[in-house]
VOROZA-455428 format. One record per residue: residue in three letters; residue number from 1; x, y, z of N, C-alpha, C in turn. Coordinates in Angstrom, 1 decimal, decimal comma, padded with zeros to 4 digits. Each point is the difference from the previous one (the first is absolute). Layout:
% VOROZA-455428
+------+-----+--------+--------+--------+--------+--------+--------+--------+--------+--------+
! type ! seq !    nxx !    nyy !    nzz !   caxx !   cayy !   cazz !    cxx !    cyy !    czz !
+------+-----+--------+--------+--------+--------+--------+--------+--------+--------+--------+
!  ALA ! NUM !      X !      Y !      Z !      X !      Y !      Z !      X !      Y !      Z !
...
+------+-----+--------+--------+--------+--------+--------+--------+--------+--------+--------+
This chain:
% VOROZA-455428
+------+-----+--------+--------+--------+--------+--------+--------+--------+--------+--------+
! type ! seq !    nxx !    nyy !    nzz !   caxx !   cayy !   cazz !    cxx !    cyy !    czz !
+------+-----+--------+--------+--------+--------+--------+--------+--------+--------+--------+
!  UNK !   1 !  000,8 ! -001,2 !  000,0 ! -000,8 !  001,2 !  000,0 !  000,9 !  001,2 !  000,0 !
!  UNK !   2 ! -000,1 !  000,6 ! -000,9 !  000,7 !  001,2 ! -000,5 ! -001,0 !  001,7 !  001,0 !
!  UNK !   3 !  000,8 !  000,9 !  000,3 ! -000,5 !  001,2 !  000,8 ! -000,3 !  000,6 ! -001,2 !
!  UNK !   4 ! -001,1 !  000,7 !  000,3 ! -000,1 !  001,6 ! -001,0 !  000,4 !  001,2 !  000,5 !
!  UNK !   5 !  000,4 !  000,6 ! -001,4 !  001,0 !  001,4 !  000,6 ! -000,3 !  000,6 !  000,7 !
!  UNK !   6 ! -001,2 ! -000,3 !  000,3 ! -000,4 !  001,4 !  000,8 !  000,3 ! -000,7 !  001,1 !
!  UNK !   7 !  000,0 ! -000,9 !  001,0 !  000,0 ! -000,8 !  000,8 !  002,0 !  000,0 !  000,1 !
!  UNK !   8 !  000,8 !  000,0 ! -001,1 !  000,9 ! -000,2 !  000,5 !  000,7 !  001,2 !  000,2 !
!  UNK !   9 ! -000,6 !  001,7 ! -000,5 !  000,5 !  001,0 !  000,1 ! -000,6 !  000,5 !  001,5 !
!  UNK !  10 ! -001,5 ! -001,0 !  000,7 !  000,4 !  000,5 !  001,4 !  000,7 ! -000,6 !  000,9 !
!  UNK !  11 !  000,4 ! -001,4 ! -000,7 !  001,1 ! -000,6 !  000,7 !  001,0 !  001,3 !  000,0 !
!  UNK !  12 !  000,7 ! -000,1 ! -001,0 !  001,3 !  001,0 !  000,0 ! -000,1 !  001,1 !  000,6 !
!  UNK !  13 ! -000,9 !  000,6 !  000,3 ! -000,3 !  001,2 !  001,1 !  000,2 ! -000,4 !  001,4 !
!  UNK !  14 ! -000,4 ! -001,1 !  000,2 ! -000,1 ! -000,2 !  001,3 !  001,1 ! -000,5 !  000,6 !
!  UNK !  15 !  000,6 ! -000,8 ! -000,7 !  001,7 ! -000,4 ! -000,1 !  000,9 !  001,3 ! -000,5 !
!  UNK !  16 ! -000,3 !  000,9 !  000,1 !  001,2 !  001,0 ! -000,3 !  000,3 !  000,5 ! -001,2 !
!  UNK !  17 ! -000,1 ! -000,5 ! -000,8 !  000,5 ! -000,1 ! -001,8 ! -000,4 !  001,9 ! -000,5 !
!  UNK !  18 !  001,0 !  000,0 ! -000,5 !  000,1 !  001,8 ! -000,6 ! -001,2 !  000,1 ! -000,5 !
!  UNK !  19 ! -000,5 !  001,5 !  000,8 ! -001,2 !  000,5 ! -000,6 !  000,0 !  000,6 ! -001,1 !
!  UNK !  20 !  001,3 !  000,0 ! -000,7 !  000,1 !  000,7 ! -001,7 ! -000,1 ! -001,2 ! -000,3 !
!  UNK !  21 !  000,4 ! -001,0 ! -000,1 ! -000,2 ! -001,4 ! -000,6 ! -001,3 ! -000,6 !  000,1 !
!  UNK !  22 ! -000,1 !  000,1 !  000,5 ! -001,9 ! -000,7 !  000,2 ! -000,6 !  001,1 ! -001,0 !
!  UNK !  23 !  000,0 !  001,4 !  000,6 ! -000,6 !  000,9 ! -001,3 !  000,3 ! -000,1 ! -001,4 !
!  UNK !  24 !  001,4 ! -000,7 ! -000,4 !  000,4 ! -000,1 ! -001,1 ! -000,5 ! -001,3 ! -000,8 !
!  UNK !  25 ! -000,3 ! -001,0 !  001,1 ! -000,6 ! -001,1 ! -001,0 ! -002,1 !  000,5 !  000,2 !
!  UNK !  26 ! -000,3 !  000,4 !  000,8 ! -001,0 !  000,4 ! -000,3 ! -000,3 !  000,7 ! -001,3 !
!  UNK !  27 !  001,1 !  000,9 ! -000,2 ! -000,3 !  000,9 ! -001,4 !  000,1 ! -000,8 ! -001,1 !
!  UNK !  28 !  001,5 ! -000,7 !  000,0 ! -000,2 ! -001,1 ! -001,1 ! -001,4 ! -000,6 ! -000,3 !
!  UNK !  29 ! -000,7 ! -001,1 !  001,2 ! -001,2 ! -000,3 ! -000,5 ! -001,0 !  001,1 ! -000,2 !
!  UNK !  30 ! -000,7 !  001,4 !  000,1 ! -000,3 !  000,5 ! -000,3 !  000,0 !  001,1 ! -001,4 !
!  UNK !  31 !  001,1 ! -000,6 ! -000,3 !  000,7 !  000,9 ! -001,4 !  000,0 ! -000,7 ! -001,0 !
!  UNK !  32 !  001,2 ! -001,3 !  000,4 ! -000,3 ! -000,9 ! -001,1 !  001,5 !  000,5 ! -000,6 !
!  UNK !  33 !  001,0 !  000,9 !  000,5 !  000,8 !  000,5 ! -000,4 !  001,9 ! -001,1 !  000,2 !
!  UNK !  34 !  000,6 ! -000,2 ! -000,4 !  001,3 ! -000,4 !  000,1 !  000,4 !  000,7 !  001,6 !
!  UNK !  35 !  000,9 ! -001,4 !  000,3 !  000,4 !  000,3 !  001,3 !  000,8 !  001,4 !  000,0 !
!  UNK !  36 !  001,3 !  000,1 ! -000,9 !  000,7 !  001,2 !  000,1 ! -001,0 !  001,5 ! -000,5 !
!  UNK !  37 ! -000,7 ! -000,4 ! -000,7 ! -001,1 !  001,1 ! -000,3 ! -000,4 !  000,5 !  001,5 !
!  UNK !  38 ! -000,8 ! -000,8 !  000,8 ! -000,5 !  000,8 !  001,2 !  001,4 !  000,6 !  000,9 !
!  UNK !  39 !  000,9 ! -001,1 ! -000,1 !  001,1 !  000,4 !  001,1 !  000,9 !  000,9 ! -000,2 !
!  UNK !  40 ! -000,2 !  000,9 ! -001,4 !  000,8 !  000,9 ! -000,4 ! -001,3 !  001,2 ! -000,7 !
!  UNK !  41 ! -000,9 !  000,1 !  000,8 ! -001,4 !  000,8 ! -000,3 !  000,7 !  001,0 !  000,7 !
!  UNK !  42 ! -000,3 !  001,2 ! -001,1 ! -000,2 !  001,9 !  000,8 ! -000,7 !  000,2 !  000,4 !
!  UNK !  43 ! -000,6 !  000,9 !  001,2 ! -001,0 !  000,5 ! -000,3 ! -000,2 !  000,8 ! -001,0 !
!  UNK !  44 !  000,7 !  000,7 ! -000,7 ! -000,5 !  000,7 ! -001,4 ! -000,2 ! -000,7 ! -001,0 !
!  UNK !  45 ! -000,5 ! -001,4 !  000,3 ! -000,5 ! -001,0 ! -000,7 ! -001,1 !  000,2 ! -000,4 !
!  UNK !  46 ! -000,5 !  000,2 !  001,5 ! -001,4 ! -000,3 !  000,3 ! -001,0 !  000,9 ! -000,7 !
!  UNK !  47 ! -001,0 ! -000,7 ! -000,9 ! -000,5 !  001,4 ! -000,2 ! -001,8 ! -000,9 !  000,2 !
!  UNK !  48 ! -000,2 !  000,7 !  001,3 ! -001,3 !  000,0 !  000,8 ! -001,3 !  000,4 ! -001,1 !
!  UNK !  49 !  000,1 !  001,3 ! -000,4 ! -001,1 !  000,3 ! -001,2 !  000,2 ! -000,5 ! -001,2 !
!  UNK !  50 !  000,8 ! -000,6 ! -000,4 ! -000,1 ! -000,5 ! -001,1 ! -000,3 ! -002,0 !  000,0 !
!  UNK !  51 !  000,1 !  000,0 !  001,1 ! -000,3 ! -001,3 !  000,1 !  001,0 ! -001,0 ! -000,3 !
!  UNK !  52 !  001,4 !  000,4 !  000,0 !  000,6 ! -001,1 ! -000,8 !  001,5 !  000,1 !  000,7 !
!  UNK !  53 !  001,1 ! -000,6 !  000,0 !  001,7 ! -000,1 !  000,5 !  000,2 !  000,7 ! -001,6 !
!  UNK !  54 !  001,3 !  001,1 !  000,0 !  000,6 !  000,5 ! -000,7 !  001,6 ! -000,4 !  000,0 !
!  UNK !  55 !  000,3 ! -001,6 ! -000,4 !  001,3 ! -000,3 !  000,6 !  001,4 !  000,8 ! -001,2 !
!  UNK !  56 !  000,4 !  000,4 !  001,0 !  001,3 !  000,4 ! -000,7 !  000,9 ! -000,7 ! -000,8 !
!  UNK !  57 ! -000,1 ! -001,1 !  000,6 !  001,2 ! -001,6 ! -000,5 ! -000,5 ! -000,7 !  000,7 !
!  UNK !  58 ! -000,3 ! -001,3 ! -001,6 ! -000,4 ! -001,0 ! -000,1 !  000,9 ! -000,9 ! -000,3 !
!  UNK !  59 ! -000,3 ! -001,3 ! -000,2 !  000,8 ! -000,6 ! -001,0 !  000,3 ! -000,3 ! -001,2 !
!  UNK !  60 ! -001,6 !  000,7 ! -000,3 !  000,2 !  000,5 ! -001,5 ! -000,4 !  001,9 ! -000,3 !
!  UNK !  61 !  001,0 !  000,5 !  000,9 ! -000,3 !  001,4 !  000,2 ! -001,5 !  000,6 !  000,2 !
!  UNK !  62 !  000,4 !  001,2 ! -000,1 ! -001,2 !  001,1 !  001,0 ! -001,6 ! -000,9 ! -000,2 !
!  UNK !  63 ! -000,8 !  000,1 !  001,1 ! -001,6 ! -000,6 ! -000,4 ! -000,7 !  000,9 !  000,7 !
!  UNK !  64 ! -001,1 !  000,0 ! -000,6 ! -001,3 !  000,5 !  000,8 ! -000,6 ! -001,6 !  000,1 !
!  UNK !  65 ! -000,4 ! -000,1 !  001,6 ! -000,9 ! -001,2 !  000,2 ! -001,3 !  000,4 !  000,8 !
!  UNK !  66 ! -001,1 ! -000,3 ! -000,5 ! -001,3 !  000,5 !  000,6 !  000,2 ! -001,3 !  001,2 !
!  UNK !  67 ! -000,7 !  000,7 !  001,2 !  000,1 ! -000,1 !  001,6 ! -001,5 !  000,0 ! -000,1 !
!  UNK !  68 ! -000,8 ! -001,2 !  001,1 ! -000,9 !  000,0 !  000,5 ! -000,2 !  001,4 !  001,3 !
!  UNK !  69 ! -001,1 !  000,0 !  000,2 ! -000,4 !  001,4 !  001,5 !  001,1 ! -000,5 !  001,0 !
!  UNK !  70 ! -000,6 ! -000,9 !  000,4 !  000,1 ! -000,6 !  001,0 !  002,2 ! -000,4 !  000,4 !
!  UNK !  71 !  000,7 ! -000,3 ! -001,2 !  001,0 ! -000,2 ! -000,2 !  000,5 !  001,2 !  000,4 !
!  UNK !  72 ! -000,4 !  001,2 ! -000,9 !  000,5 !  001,3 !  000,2 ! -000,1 !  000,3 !  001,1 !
!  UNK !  73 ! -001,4 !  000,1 !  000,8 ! -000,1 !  000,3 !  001,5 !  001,0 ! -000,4 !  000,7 !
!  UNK !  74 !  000,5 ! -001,0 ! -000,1 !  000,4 ! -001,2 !  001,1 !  001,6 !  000,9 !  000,2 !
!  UNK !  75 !  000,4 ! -000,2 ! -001,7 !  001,7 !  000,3 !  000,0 ! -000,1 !  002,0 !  000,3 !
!  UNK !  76 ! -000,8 !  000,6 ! -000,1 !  000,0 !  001,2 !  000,1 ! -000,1 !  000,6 !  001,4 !
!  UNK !  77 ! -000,7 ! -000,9 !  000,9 ! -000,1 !  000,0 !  000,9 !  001,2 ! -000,5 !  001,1 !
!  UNK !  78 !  000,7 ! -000,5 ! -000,2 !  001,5 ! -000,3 !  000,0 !  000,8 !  001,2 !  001,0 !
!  UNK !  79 !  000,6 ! -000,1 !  000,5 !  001,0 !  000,6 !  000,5 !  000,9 ! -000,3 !  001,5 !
!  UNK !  80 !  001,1 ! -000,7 ! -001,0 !  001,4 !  000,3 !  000,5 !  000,8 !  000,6 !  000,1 !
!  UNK !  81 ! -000,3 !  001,5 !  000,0 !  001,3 !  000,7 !  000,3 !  000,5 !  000,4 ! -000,9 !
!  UNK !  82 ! -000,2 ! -000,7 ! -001,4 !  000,9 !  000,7 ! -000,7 ! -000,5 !  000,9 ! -001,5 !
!  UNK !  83 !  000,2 !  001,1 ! -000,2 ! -000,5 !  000,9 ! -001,2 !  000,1 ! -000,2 ! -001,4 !
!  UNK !  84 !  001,1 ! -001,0 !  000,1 !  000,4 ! -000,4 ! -001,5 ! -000,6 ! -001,5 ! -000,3 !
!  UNK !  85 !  000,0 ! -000,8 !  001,2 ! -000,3 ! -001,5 ! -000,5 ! -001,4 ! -000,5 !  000,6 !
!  UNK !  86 ! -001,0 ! -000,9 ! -000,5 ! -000,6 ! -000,4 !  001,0 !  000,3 ! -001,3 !  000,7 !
!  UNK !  87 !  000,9 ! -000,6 ! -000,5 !  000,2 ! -001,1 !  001,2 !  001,9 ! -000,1 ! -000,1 !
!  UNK !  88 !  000,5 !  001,1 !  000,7 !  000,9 !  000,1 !  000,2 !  001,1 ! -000,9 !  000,6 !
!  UNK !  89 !  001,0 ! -000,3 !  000,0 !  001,0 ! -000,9 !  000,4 !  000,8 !  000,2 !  001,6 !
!  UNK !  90 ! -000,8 ! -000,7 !  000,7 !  000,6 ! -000,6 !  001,5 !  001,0 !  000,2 !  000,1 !
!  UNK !  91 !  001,2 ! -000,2 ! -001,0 !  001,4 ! -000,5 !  000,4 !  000,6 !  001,3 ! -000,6 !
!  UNK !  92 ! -000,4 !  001,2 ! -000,5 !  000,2 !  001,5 ! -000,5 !  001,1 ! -000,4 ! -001,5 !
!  UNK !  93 ! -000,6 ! -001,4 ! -000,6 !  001,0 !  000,1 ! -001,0 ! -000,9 !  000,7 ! -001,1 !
+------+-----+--------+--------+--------+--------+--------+--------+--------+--------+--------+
């Protein structure tokens, strides 16, 4: 019997596990986006009224990707601290 994510992202909360990392695979499932896509997301990515991620670099260069509400909320609502990233790096690399 396999856990569901949601079941194992309150595991990981409860156990300690980084709250940018839990938020980061949340986004993943809500985006639908590549791992380094979210983990190298701007906020001047984000573009809330238009409904969609504005990625700078891809793997196949610049995209516009249309973003559910609810996705946008989630990652926009976000904040770690930092002005340039939304899920910034723990280890300040």
């Amino acid at each position: 019997m396999s856990m569901k994510l949601g079941d194992t992202l309150r595991e990981g909360e409860r156990s300690g596990v980084s709250p940018i990392a839990l938020a980061a695979v949340r986004a993943l499932d809500l985006t639908g986006c590549r791992r380094n896509e979210i983990l190298c997301l701007k906020q001047s990515e984000l573009d809330v009224a238009g409904r969609c991620l504005r990625l700078e670099e891809t793997k196949s260069g610049k995209q516009t990707r249309p973003a559910g509400k609810a996705a946008l909320e989630f990652v926009n609502s976000l904040e770690f601290g930092s002005e340039e990233w939304v899920f910034p790096s723990v280890s300040g690399e």
